[in-house]
C-alpha positions in Angstrom: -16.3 -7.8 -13.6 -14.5 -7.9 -17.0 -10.3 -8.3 -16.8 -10.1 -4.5 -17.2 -12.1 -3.2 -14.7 -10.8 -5.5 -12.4 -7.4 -4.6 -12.9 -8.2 -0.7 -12.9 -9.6 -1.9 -9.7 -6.8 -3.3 -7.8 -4.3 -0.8 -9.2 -6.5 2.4 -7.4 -6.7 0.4 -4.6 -3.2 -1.5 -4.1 -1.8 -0.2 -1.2 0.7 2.2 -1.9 3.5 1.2 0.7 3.6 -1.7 -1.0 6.1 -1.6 -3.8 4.5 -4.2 -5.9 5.3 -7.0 -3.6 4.0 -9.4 -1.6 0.9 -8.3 0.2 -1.1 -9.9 2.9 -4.8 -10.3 2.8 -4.9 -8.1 5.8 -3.3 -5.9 4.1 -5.5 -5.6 1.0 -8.8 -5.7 2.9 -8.2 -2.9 4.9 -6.6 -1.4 0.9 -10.4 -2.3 0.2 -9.8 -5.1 -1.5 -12.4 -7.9 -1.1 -12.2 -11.9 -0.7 -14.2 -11.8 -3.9 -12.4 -9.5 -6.2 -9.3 -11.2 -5.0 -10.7 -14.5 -5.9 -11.6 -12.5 -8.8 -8.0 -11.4 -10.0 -6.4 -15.2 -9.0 -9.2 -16.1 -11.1 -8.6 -13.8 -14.0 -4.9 -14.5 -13.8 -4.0 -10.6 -12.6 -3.0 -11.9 -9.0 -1.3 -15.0 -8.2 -1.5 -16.7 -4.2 1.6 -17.7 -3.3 0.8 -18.8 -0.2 -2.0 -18.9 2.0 -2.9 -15.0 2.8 -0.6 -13.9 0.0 -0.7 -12.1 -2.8 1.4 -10.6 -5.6 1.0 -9.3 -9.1 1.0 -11.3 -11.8 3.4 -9.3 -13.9 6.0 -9.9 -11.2 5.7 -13.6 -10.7 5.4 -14.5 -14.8 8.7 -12.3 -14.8 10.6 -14.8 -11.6 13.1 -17.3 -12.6 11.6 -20.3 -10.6 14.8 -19.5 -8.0 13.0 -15.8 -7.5 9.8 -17.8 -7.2 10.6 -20.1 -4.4 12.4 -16.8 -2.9 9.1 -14.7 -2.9 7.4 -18.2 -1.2 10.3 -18.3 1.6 10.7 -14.5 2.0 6.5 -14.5 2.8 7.0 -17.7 5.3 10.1 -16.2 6.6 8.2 -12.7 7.6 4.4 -14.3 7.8 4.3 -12.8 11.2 4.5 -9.6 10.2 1.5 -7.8 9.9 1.9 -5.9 6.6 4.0 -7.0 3.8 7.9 -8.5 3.1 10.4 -5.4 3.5 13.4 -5.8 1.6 16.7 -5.0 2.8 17.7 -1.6 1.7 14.0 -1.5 0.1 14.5 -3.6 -2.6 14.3 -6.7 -3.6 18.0 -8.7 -3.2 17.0 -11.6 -6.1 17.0 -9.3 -9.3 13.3 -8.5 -9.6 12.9 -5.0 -11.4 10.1 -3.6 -9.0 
């Protein structure tokens, strides 16, 4: 699937109580989202793993300081057992991320 597609793709489908954060892969399969066109997008550079099971955008990570970085690592291992995605407090992000 060529880089356009692919990101047309994921946009229809991104789950939309998601507010461009970290998603699970639970999450995104039930979203319709597929082990393969998420090893697609990691691939193609439109997704970026930050840890095991998740997932956020690659326009938000290439915009992290490497403190915000580290911060969307700990805030996904601090909430892993959470079956959806990270909430912030007050629904945004406390670390200066324009989502």
């Amino acid at each position: 699937m060529d880089s356009t597609k692919l990101t047309s793709t994921l946009r229809s489908r991104w789950p939309r109580n998601i507010p461009e954060g970290i998603a699970t892969t639970a999450v995104l399969t039930r979203a319709g989202i597929s082990d393969r066109l998420l090893t697609e997008a990691v691939r193609s550079r439109i997704l970026v793993r930050i840890r095991r099971g998740a997932y956020v955008p690659a326009s938000i990570w290439e915009n992290c300081s490497s403190w915000d970085k580290d911060l969307l690592r700990l805030n996904r291992s601090y909430v892993g057992f959470l079956p959806g995605f990270v909430e912030f407090p007050g629904g945004k992000p406390s670390f200066g991320l324009n989502m």
